[in-house]
ROVEX-735040 format. One record per residue (C-alpha): residue number from 1; residue in three letters; x, y, z. Coordinates in steps of 0.5 Angstrom, whole numbers. Example, Ala and Ser with C-alpha at 12.3 -4.5 7.8 and 13.67 -1.06 7.14 Angstrom:
[node 1 'ALA' [25 -9 16]]
[node 2 'SER' [27 -2 14]]
This chain:
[node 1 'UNK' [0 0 0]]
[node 2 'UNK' [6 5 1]]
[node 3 'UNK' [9 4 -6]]
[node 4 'UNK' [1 6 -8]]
[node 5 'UNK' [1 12 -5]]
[node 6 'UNK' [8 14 -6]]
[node 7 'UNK' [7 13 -14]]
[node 8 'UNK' [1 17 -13]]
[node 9 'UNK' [5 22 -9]]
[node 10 'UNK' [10 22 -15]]
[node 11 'UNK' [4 23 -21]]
[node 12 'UNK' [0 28 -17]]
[node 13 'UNK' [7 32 -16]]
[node 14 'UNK' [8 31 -23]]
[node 15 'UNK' [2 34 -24]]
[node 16 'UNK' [1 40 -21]]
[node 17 'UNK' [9 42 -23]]
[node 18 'UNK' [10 48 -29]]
[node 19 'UNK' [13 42 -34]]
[node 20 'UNK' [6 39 -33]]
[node 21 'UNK' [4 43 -40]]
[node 22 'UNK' [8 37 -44]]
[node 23 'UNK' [7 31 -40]]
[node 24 'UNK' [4 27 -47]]
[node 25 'UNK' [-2 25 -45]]
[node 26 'UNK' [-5 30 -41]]
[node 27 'UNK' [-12 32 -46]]
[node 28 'UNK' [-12 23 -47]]
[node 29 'UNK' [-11 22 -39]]
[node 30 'UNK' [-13 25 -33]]
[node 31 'UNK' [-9 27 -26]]
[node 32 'UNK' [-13 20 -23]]
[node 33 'UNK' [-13 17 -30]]
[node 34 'UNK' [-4 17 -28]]
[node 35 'UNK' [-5 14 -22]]
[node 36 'UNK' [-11 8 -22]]
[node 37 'UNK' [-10 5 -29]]
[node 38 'UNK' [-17 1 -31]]
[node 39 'UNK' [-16 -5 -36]]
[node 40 'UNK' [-20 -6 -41]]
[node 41 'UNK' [-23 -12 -38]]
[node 42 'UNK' [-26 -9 -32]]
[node 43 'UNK' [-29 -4 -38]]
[node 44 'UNK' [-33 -9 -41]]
[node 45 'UNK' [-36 -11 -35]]
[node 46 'UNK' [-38 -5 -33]]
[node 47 'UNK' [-42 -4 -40]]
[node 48 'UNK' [-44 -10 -40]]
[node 49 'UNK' [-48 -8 -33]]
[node 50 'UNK' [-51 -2 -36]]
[node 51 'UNK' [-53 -5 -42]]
[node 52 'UNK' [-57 -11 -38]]
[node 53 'UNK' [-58 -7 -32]]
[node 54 'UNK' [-59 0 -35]]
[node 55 'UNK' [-54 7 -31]]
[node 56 'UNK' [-55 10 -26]]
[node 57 'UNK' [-60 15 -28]]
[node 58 'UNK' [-65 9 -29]]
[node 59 'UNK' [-65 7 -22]]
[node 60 'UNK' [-72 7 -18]]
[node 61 'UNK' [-72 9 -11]]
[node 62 'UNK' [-78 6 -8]]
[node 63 'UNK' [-81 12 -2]]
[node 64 'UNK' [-85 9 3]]
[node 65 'UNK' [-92 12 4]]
């Protein structure tokens, strides 16, 4: 978990310095998108899940008369 954070800290700081402007990627991947990587698989299934179960903005709250 340290090496996590100290990888986080490495690529936050990176971030915010002046030579950010030319970091490579900086209009394809985010600040967050640096650090926490999510792999095509995980991808897949989270469409997969939208398509069968629909997005949030199709969830129904059931209220309690």
């Amino acid at each position: 978990v340290k090496e996590a954070f100290d990888y986080a800290y490495i690529i936050l700081g990176h971030a915010v310095s002046p030579l950010a402007r030319s970091y490579p990627n900086k209009d394809s991947d985010s600040t967050l998108g640096r650090i926490i990587k999510v792999t095509q698989e995980v991808i897949d299934y989270r469409e997969w899940i939208i398509k069968k179960w629909g997005g949030r903005h199709n969830a129904r709250i059931e209220r309690n008369p």
